[in-house]
N, C-alpha and C positions, 0 to 999 in steps of 0.2 A: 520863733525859730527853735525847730527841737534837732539840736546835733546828738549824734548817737556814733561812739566809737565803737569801732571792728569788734575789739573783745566784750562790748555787750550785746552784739547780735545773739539770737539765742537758738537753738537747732530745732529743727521742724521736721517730723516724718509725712511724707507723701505716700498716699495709698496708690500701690502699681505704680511703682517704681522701685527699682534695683540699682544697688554698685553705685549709691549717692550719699553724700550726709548736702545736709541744706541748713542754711542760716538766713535768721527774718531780717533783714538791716533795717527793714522800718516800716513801721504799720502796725493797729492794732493795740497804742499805747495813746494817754494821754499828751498830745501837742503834738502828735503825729499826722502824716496826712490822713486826709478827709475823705476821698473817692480808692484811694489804692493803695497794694503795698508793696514793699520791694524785698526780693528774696535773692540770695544765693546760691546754686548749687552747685558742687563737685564730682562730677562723673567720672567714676573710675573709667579704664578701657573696658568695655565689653556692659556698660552701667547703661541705663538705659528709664523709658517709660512708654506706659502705651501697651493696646493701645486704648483711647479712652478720649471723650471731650467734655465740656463743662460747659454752661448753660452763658458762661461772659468771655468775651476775647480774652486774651494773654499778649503780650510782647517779651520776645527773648533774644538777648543780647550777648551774644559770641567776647567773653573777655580774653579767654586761653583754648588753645585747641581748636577742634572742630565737632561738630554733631552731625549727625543723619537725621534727617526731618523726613516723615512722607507722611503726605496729608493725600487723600483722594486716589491714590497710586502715585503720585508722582510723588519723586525723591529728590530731595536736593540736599550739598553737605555746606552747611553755614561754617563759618572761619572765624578767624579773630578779626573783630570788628561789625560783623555783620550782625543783621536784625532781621526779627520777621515777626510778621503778626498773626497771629491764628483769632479764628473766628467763632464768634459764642457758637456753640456745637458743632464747631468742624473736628472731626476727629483725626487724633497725630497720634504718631510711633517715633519716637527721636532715641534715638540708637549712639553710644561714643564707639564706632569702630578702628580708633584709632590706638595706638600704644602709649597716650599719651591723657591725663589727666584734661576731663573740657569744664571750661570754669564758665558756668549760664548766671546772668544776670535777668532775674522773673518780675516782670511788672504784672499784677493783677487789680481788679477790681475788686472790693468788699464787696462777700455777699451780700445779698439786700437784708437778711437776718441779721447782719452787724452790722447794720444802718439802721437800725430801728430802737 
């Protein structure tokens, strides 16, 4: 079991993306998981990414706030609690148009270069 407390998450820049700071909560370290890693990020109002897709699915988890997600044209505004999965090279815009801080919870998969 590797526990890993909040103040040693450690902050992570994402290229194309705005109005965020992000924190890794797990992944990446010795005793850590094995397939994926767990991220946090903070969206200011008006913070955002996109748009842009990645070669492995994502899962993002709504803890505070809300987001703008559009994948394909369609739009939809995820909330607290909600989740969704994007798709290895589906391409997303997720937008916080709201006055309000969106707190995302990022499950990904290691590239396959840090699997090797």
């Amino acid at each position: 079991m590797l526990v890993k407390r909040f103040e040693e998450a450690t902050p992570y820049e994402v290229p194309n993306h705005w109005g965020v700071a992000s924190l890794r909560l797990q992944g990446f370290e010795e005793g850590g998981p094995a397939n994926q890693w767990v991220g946090m990020s903070q969206f200011l109002p008006g913070g955002g990414a996109g748009p842009d897709a990645t070669p492995f699915e994502k899962v993002y988890v709504i803890l505070e706030g809300e987001m703008t997600l559009t994948c394909a044209g369609e739009e939809t505004v995820l909330r607290k609690y909600d989740s969704c999965t994007i798709a290895p090279d589906e391409e997303r815009v997720i937008e916080n148009r709201s006055n309000h801080v969106c707190t995302m919870l990022v499950v990904i998969p290691y590239p396959p270069e840090a699997l090797s």
